[in-house]
N, C-alpha and C positions, 0 to 999 in steps of 0.2 A: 369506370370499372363497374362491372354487374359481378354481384356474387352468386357464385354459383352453392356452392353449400359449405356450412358452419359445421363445427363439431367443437362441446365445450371439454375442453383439456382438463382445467383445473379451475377454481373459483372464479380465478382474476386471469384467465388463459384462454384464449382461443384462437383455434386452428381455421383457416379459409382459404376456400379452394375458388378461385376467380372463373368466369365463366372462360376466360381465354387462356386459363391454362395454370398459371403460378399456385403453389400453396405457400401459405408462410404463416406465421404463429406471429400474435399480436400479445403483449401484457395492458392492461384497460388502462394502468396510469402513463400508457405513455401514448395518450387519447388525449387531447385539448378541445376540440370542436364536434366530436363525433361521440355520441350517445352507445353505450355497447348494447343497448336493448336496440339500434336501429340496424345494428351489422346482421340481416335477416338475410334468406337466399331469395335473390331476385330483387334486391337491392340494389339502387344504382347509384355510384358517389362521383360527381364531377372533378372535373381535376386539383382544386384545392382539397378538398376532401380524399381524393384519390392518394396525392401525395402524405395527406397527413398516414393514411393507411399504411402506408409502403414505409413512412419513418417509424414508424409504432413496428415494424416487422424488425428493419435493423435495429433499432434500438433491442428490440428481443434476444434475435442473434446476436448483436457485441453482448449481451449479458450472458448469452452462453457460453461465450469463449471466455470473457472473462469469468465465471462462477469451475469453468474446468479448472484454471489457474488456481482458484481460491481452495480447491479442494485438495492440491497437493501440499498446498502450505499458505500460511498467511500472508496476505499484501497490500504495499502501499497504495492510496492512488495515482500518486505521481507515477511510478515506477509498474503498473498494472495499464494505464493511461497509454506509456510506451508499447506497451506489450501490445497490445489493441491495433492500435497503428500500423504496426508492424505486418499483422493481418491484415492489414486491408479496410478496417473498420471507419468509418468516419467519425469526424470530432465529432459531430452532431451526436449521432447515435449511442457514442463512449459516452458523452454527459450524461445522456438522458440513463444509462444503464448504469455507469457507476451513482449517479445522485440517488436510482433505488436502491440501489443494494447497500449502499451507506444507508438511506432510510431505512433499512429491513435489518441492518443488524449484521449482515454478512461481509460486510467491508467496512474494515476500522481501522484509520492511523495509528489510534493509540494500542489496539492489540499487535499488531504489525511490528511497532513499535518494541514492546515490552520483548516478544518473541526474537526479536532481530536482536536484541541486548545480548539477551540468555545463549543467545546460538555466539553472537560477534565475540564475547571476551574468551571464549571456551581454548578460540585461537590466537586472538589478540590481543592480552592485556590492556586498557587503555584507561585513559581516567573522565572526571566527569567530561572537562571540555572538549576532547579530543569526540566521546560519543555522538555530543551535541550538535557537533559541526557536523559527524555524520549522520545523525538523523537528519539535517536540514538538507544536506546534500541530496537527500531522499523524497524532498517535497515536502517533511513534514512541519507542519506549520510550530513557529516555538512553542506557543502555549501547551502547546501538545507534545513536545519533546521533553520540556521541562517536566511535565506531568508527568509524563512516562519514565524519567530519571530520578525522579523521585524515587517514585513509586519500585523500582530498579533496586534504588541502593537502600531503601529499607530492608531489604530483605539481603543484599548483599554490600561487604565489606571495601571500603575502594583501597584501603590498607592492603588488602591484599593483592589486589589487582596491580598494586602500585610495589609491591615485592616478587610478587612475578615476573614485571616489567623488568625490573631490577638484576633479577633473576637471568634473564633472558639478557639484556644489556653487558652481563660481565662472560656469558660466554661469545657475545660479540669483540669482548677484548672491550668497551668500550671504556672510556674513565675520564675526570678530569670535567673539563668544557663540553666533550662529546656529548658524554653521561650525560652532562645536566639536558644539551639541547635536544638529547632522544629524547628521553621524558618527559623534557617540556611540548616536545613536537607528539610527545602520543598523552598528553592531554591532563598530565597533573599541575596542579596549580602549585604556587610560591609555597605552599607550606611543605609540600613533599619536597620541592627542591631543597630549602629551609632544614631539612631534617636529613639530606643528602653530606651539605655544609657540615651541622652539627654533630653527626651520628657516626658516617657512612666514611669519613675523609680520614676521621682520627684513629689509625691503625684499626680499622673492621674491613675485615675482607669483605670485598664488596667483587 
């Protein structure tokens, strides 16, 4: 590949127009062997070099598609990774594109996380473990669920999520055995059930 002319974009951005025709937008970290002070015009890169060009281009591109995504609303990797693919993008280039943008701050499990909470229970009442299993369903690694469920129910009541539930359960007609396995299947633990027994059975309209 001969370069025909450069133009600098942005700090860490450059646009290059090949002598045989292609332009395409490179970011420098996704450069391993090739120097951005050497991509001059009239430059000539052999074919290892060539290709590393051409993956610093896609890796560019999958960052565009995915940073469109990013701007509608927050996302996982796992579940952004998909998205990717989907288009057409290569694994290769999805790495190298989401590994930035995780480095950069623009892609985070754990905000993903937290946002996906605040939106999920709004519809879904659910309790701690029921969340958990669905974060992980999502890619997100535990450490990072737990984190984020913490962090979740400081601020909000699982009491309540867990009378909602409740709530929701008795216009299903549910009661009895049912009762308990809804709730147990959407994610409250032995204590709620425990308070279901106690509370909920001895003449309280439930």
């Amino acid at each position: 590949m001969i370069i025909n002319a450069t133009k600098q974009v942005l700090s860490d951005v450059l646009k290059i127009e090949a002598e045989d025709g292609p332009v395409f937008f490179i970011r420098y970290c996704y450069l391993s062997e090739i120097s951005p002070e050497s991509i001059l015009p009239g430059a000539f890169f052999e074919e290892n070099m060539e290709q590393e060009l051409l993956d610093a281009a896609l890796a560019f591109a999958a960052e565009n598609s995915a940073a469109s995504f990013l701007a509608r609303c927050e996302q996982c990797r796992f579940l952004l990774e998909k998205k990717l693919l989907k288009k057409g993008h290569s694994k290769t280039a999805i790495k190298m594109s989401l590994d930035y943008l995780e480095e950069s701050g623009l892609l985070s499990d754990y905000r993903f996380s937290l946002s996906w909470l605040s939106g999920h229970v709004i519809s879904k009442p659910q309790g701690y473990n029921r969340l958990y299993m669905e974060l992980l369903s999502r890619g997100i690694k535990p450490n990072t669920a737990k984190t984020a469920l913490e962090e979740f129910f400081n601020n909000f009541d699982e009491n309540e999520l867990f009378l909602r539930a409740l709530q929701k359960a008795k216009k299903e007609n549910k009661s009895g055995e049912k009762l308990k396995k809804y709730l147990f299947d959407s994610g409250f633990s032995g204590r709620f059930l425990k308070q279901i027994d106690e509370d909920f059975t001895d003449g309280m309209d439930i």
